[in-house]
C-alpha positions as CSV (number, residue, x, y, z in Angstrom):
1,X,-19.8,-3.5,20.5
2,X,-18.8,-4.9,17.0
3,X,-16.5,-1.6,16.6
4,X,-14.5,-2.2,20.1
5,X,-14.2,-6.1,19.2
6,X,-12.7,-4.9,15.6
7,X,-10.4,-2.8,17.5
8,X,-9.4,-5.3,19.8
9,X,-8.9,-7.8,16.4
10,X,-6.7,-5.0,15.0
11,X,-4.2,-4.4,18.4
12,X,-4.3,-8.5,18.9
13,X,-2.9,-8.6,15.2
14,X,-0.7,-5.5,15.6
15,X,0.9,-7.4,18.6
16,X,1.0,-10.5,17.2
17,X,3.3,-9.2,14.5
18,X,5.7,-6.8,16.9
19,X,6.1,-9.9,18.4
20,X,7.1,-12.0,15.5
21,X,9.5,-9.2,14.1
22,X,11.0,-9.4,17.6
23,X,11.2,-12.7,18.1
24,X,13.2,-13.2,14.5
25,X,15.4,-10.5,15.3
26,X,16.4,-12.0,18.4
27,X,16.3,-15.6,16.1
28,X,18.7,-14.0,13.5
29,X,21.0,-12.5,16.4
30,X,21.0,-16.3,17.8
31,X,21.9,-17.5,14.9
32,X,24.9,-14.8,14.5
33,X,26.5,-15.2,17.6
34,X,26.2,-19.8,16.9
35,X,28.0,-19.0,13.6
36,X,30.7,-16.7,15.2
37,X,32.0,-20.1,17.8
């Protein structure tokens, strides 16, 4: 029980961060395309 809800933790977390990185990437590519008008 408390090693499944660890594991769960860990993919929530692992998520939680692809996420982030993907969501500044697509921030910084935003930000690209504002400064090239």
């Amino acid at each position: 029980m408390y090693k499944k809800l660890q594991i769960f933790i860990y993919l929530f977390v692992l998520i939680s961060q692809n996420n982030f990185w993907l969501w500044s990437i697509s921030l910084t590519e935003t930000s690209l395309l504002a400064w090239s008008y």
